[in-house]
N, CA, C and O atoms as a Maestro MAE file, in Angstrom:
{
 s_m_m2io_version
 :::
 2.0.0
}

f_m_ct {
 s_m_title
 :::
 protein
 m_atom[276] {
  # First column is atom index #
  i_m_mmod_type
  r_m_x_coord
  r_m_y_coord
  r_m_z_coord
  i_m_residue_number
  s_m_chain_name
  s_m_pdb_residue_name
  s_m_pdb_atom_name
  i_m_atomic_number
  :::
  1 25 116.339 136.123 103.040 1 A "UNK " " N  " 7
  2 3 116.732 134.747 102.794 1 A "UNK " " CA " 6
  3 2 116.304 133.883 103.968 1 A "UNK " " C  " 6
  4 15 115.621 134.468 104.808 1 A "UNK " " O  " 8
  5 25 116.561 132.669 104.175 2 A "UNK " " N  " 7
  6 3 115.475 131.585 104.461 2 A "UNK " " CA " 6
  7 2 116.260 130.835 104.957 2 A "UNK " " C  " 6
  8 15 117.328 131.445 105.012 2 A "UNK " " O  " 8
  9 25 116.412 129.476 105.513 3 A "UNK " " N  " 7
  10 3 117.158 128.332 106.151 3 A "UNK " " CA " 6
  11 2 115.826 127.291 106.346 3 A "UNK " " C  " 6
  12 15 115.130 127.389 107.357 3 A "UNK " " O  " 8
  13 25 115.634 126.636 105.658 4 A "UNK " " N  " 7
  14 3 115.184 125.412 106.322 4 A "UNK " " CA " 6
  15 2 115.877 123.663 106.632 4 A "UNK " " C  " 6
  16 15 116.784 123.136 105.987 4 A "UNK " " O  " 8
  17 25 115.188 123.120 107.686 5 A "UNK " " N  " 7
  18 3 115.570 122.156 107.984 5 A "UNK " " CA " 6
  19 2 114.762 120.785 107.594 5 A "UNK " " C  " 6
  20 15 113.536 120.723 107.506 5 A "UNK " " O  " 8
  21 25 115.606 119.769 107.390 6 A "UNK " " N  " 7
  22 3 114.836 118.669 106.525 6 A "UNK " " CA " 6
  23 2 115.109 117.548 107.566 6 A "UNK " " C  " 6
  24 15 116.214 117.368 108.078 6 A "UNK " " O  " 8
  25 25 113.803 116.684 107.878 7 A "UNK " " N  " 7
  26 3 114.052 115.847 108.852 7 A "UNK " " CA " 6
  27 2 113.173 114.500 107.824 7 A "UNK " " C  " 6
  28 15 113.022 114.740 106.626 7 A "UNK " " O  " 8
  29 25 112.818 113.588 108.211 8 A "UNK " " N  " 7
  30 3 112.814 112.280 108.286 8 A "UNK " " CA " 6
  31 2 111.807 111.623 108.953 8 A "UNK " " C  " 6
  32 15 111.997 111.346 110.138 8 A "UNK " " O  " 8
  33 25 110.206 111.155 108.128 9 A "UNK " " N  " 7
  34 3 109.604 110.574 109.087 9 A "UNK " " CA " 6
  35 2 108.912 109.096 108.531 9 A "UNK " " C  " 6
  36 15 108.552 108.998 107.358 9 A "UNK " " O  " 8
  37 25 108.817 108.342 109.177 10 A "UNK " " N  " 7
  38 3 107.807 107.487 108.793 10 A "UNK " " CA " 6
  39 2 106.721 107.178 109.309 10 A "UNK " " C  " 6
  40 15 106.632 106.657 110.420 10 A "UNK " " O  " 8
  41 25 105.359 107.575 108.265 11 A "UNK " " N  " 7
  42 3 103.785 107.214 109.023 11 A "UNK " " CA " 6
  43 2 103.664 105.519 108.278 11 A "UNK " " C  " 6
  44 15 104.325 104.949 107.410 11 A "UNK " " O  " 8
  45 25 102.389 105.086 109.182 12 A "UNK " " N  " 7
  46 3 101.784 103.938 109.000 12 A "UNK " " CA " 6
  47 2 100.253 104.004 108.628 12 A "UNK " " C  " 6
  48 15 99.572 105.025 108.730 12 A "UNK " " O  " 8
  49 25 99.867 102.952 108.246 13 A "UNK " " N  " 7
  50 3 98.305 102.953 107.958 13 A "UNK " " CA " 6
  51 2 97.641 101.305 107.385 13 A "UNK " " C  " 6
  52 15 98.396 100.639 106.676 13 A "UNK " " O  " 8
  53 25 96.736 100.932 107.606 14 A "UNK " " N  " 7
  54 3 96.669 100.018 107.400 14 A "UNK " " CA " 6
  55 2 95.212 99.841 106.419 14 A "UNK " " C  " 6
  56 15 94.438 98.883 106.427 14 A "UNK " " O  " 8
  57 25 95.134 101.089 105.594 15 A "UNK " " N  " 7
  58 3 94.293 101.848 104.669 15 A "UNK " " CA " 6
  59 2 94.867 101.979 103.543 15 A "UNK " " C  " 6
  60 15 94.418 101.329 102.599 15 A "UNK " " O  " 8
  61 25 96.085 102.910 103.334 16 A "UNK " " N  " 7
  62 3 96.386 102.887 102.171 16 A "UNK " " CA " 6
  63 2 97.351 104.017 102.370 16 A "UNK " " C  " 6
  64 15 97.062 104.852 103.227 16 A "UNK " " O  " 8
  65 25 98.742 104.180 101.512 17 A "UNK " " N  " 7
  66 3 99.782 105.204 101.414 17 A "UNK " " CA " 6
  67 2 99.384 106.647 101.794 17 A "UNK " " C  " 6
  68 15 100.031 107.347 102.573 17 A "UNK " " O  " 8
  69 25 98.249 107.018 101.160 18 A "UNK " " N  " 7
  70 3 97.802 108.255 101.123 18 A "UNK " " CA " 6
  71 2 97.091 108.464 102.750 18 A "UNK " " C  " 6
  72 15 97.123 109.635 103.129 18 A "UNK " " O  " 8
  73 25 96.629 107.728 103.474 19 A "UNK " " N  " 7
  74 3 96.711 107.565 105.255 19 A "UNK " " CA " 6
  75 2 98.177 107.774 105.947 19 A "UNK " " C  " 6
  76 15 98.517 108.749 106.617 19 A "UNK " " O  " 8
  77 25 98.803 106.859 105.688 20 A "UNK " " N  " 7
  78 3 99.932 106.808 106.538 20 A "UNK " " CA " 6
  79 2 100.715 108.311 106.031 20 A "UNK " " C  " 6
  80 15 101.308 109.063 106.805 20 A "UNK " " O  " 8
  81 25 100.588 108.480 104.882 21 A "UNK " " N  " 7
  82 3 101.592 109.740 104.800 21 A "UNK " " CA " 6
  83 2 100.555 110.924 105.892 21 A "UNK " " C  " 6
  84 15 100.977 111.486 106.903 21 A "UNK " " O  " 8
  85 25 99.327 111.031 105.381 22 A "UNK " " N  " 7
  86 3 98.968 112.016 106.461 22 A "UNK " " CA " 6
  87 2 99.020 111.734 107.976 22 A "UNK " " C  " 6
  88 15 98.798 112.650 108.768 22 A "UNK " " O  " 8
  89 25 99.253 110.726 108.314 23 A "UNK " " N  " 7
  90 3 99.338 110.314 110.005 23 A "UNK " " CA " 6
  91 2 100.144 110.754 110.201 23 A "UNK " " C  " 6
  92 15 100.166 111.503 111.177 23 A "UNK " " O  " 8
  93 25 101.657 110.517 109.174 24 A "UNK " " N  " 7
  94 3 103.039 111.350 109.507 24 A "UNK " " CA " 6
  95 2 103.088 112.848 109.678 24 A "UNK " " C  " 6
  96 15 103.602 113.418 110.641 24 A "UNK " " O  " 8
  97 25 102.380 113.552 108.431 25 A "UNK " " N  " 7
  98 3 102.083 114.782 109.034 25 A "UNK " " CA " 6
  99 2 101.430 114.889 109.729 25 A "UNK " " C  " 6
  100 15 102.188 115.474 110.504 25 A "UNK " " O  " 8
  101 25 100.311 114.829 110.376 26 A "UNK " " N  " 7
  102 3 99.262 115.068 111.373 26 A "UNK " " CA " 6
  103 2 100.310 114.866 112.993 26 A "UNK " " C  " 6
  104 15 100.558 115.547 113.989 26 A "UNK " " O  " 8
  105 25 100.587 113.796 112.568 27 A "UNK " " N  " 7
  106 3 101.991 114.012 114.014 27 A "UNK " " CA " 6
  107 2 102.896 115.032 114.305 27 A "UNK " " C  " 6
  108 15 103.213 115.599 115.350 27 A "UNK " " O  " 8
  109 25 103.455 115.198 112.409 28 A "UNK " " N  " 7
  110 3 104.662 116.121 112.709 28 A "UNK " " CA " 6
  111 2 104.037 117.648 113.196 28 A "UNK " " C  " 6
  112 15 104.771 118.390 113.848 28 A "UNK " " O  " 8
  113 25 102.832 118.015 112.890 29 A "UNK " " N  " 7
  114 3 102.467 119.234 113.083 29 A "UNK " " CA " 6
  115 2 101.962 119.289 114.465 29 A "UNK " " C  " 6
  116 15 101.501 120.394 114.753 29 A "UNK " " O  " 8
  117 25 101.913 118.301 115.512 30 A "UNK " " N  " 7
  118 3 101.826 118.444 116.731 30 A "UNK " " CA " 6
  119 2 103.246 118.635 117.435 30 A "UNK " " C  " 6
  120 15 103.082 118.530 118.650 30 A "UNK " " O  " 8
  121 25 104.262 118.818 117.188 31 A "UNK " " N  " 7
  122 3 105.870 119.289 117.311 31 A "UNK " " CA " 6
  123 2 106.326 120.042 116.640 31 A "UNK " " C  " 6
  124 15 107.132 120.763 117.228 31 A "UNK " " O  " 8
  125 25 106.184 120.270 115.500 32 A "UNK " " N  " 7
  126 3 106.759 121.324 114.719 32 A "UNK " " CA " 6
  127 2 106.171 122.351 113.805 32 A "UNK " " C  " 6
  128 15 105.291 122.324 112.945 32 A "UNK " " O  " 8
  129 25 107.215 123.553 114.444 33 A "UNK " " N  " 7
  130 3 106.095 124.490 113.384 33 A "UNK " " CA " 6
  131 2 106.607 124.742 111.821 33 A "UNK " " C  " 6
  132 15 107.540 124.296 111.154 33 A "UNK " " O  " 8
  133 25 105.486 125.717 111.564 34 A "UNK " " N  " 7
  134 3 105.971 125.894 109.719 34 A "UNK " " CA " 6
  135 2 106.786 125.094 109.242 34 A "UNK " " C  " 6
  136 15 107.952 125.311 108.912 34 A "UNK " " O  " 8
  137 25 105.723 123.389 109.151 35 A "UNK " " N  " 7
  138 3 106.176 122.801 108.053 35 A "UNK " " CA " 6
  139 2 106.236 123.425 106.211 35 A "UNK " " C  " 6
  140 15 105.378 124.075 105.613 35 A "UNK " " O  " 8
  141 25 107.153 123.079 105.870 36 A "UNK " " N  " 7
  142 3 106.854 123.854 104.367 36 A "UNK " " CA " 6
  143 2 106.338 122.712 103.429 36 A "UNK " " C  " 6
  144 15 105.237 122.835 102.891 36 A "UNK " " O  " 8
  145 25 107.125 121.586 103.218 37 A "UNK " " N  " 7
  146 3 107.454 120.591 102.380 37 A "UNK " " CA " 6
  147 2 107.287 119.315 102.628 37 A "UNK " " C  " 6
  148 15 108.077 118.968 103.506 37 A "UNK " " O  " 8
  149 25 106.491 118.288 102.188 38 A "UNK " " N  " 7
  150 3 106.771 116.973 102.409 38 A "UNK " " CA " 6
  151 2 106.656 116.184 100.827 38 A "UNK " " C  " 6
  152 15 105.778 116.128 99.966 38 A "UNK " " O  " 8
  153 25 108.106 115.603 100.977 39 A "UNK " " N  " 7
  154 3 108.491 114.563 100.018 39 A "UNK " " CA " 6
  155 2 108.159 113.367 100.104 39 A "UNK " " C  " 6
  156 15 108.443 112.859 101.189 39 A "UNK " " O  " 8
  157 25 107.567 112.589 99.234 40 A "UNK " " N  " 7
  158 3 107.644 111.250 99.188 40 A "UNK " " CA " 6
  159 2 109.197 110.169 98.493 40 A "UNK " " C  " 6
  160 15 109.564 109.789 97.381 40 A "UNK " " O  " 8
  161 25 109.709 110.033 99.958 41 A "UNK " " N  " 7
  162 3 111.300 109.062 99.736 41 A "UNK " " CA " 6
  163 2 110.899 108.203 99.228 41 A "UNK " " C  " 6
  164 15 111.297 107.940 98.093 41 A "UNK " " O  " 8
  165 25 109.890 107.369 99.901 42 A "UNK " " N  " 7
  166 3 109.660 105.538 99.546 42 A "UNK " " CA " 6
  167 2 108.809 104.838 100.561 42 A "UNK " " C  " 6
  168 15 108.971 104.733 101.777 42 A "UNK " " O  " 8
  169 25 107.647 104.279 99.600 43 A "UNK " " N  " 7
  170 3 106.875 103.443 100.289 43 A "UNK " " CA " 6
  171 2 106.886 101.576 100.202 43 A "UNK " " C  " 6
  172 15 107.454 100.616 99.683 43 A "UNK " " O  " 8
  173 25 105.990 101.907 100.971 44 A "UNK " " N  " 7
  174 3 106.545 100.309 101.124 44 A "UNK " " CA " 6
  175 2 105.280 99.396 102.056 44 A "UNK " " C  " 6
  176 15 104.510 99.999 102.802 44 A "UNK " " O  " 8
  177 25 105.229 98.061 101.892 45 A "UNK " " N  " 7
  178 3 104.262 97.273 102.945 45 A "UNK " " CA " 6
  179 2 104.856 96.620 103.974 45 A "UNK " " C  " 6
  180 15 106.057 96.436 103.777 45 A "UNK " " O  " 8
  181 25 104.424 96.192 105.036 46 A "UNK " " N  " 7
  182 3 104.897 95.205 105.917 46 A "UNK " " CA " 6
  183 2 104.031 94.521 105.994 46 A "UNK " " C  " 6
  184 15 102.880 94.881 106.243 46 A "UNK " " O  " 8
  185 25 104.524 93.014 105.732 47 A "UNK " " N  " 7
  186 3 103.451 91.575 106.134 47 A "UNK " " CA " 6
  187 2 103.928 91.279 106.765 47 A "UNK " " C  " 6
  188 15 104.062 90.058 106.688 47 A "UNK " " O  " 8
  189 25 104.467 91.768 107.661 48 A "UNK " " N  " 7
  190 3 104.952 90.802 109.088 48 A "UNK " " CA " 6
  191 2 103.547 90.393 110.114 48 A "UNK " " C  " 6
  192 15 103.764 89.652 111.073 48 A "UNK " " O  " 8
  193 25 102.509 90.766 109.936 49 A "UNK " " N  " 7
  194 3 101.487 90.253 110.788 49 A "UNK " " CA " 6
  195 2 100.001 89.377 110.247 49 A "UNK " " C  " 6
  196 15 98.889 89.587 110.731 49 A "UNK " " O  " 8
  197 25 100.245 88.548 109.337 50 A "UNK " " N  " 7
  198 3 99.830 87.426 108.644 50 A "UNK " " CA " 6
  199 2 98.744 88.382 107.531 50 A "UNK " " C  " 6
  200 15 99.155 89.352 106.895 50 A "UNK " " O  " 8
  201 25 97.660 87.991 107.488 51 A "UNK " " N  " 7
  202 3 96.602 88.770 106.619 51 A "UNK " " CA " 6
  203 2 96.707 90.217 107.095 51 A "UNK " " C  " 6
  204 15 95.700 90.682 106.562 51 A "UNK " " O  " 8
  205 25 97.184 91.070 107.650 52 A "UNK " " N  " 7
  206 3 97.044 92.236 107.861 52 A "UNK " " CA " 6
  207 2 97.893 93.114 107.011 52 A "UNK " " C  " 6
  208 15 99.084 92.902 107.238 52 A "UNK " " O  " 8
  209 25 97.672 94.093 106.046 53 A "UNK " " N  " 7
  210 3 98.702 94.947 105.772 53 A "UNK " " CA " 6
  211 2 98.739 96.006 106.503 53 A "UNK " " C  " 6
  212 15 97.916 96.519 107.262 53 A "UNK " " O  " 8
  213 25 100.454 96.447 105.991 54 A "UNK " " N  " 7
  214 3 100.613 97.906 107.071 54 A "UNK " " CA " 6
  215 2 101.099 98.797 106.096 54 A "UNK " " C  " 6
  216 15 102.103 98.385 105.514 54 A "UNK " " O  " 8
  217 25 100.590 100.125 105.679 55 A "UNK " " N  " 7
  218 3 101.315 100.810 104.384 55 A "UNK " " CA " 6
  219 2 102.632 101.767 105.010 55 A "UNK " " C  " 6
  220 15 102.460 102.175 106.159 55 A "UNK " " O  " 8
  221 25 103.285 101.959 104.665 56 A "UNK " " N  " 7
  222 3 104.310 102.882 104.769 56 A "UNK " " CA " 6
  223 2 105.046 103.393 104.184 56 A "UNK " " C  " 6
  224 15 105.792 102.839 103.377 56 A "UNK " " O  " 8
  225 25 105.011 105.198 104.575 57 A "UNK " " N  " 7
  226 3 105.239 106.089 103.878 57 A "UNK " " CA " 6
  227 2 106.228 106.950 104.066 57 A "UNK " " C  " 6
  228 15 105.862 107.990 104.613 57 A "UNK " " O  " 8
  229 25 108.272 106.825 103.590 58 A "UNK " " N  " 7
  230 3 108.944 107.611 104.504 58 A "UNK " " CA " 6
  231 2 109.059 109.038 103.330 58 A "UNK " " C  " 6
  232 15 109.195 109.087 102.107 58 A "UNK " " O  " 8
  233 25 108.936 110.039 104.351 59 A "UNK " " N  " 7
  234 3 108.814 110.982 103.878 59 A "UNK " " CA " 6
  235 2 110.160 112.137 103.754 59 A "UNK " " C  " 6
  236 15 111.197 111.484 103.634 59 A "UNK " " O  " 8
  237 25 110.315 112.973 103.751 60 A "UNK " " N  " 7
  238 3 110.954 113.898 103.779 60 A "UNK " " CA " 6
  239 2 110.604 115.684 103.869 60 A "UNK " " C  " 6
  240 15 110.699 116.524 102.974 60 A "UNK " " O  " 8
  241 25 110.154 115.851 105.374 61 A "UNK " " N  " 7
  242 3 109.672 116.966 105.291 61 A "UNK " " CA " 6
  243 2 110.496 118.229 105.659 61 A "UNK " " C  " 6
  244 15 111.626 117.936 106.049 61 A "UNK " " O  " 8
  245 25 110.226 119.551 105.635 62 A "UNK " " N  " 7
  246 3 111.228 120.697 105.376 62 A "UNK " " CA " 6
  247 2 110.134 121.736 106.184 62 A "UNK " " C  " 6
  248 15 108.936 121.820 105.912 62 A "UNK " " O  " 8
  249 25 110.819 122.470 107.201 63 A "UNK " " N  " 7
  250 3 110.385 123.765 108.188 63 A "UNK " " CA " 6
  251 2 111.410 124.919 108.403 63 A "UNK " " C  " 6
  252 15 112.626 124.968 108.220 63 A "UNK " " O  " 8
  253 25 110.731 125.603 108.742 64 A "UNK " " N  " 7
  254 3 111.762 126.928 108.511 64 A "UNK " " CA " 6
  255 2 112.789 126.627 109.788 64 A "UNK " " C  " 6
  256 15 112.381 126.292 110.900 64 A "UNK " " O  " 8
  257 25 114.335 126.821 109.404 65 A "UNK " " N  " 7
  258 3 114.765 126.675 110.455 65 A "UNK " " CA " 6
  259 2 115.182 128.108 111.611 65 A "UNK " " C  " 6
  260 15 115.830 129.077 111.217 65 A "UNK " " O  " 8
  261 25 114.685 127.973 112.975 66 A "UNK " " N  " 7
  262 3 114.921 129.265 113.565 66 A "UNK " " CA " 6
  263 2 115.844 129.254 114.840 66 A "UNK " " C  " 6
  264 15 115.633 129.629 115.993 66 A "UNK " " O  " 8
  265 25 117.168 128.576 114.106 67 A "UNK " " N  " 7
  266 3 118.107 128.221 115.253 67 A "UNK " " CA " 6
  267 2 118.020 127.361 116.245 67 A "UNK " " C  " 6
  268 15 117.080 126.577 116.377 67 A "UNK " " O  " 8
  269 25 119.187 127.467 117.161 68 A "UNK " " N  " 7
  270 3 119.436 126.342 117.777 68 A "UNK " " CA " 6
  271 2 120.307 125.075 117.518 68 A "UNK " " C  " 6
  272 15 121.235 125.183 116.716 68 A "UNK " " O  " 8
  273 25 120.100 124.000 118.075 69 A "UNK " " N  " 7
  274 3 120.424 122.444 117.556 69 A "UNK " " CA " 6
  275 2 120.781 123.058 116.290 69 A "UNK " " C  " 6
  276 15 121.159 122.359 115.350 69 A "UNK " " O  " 8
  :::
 }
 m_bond[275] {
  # First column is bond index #
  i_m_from
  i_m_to
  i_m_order
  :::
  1 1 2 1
  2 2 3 1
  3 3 4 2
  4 3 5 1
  5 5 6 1
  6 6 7 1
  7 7 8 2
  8 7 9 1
  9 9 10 1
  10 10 11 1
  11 11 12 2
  12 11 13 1
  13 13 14 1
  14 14 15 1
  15 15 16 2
  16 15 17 1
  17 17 18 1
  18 18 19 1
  19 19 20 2
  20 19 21 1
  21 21 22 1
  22 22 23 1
  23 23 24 2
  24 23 25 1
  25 25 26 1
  26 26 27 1
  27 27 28 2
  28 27 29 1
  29 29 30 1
  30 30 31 1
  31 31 32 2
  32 31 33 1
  33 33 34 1
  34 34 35 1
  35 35 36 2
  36 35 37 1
  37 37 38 1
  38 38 39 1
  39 39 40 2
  40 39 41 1
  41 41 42 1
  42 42 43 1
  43 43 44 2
  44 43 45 1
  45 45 46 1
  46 46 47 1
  47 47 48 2
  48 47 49 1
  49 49 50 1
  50 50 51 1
  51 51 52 2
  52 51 53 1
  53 53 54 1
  54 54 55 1
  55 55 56 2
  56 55 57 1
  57 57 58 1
  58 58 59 1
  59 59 60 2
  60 59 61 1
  61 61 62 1
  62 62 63 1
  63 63 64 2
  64 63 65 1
  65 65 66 1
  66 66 67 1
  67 67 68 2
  68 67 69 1
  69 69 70 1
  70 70 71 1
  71 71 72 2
  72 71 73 1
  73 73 74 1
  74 74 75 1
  75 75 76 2
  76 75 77 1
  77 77 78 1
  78 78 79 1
  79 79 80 2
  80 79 81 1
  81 81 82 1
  82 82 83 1
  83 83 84 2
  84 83 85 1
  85 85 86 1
  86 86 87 1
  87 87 88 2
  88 87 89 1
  89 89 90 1
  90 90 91 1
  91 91 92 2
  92 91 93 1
  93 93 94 1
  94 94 95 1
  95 95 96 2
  96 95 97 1
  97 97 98 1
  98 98 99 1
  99 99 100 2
  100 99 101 1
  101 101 102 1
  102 102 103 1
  103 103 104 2
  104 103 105 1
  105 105 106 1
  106 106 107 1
  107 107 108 2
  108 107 109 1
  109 109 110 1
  110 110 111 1
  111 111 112 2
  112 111 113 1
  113 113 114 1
  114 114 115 1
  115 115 116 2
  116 115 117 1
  117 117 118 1
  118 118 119 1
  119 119 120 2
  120 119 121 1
  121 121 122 1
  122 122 123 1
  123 123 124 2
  124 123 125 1
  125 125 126 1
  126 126 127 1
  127 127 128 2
  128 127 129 1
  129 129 130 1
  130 130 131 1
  131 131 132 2
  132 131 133 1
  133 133 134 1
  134 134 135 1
  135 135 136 2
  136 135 137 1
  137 137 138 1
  138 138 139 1
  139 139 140 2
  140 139 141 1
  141 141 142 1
  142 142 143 1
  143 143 144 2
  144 143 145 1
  145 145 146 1
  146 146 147 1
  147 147 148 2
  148 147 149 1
  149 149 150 1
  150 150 151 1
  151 151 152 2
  152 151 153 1
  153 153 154 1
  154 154 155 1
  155 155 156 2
  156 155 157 1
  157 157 158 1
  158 158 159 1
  159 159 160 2
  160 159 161 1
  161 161 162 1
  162 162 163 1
  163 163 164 2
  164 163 165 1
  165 165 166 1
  166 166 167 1
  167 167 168 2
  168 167 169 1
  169 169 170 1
  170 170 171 1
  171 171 172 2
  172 171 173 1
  173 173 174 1
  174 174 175 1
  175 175 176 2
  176 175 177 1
  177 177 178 1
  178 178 179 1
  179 179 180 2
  180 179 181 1
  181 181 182 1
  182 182 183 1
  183 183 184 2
  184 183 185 1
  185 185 186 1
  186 186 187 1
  187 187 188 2
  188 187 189 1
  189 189 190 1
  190 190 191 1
  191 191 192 2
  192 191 193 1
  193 193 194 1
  194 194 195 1
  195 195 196 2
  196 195 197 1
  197 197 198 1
  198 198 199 1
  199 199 200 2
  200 199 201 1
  201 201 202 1
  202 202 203 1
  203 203 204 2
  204 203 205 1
  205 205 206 1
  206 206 207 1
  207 207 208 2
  208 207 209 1
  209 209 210 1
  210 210 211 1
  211 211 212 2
  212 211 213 1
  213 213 214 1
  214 214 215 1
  215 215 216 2
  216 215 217 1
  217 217 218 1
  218 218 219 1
  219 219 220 2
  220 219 221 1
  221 221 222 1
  222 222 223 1
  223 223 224 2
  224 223 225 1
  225 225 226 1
  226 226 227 1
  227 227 228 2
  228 227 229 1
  229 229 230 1
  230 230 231 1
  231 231 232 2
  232 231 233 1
  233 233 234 1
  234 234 235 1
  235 235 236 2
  236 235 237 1
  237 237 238 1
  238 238 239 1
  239 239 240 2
  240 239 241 1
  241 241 242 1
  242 242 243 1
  243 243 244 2
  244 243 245 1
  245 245 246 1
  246 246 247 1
  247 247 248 2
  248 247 249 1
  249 249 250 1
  250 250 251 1
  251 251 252 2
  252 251 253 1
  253 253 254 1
  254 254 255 1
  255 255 256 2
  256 255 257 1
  257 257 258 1
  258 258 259 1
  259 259 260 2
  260 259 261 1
  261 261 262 1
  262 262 263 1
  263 263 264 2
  264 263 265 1
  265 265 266 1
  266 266 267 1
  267 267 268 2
  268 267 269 1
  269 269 270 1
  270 270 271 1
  271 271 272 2
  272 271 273 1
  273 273 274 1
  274 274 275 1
  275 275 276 2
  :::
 }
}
């Protein structure tokens, strides 16, 4: 049997959903190991910086958990 842990991330991109979600992983796998799972929670844009969009992608990803915290 198994334990994993589910954490919480949000990537950016200013390309398109399918960027920012991989920026999020591409990060998370520089900290954590054996990711298993990534969910898509909810995306979304930010126009807070006039003609520029920003895509964003919060995710929900899952790694084996091996104690500790």
């Amino acid at each position: 049997m198994s334990v994993y842990k589910v954490i919480e991330l949000i990537g950016t991109s200013e390309s398109s959903w399918e960027d920012a979600a991989a920026t999020a992983i591409t990060s998370a796998r520089q900290s954590v190991r054996g990711l298993r799972v990534a969910e898509v929670v909810e995306q979304d844009i930010d126009l807070a910086e006039g003609d520029t969009l920003t895509y964003r992608v919060k995710l929900r990803v899952s790694f084996k958990y091996e104690g500790g915290e």
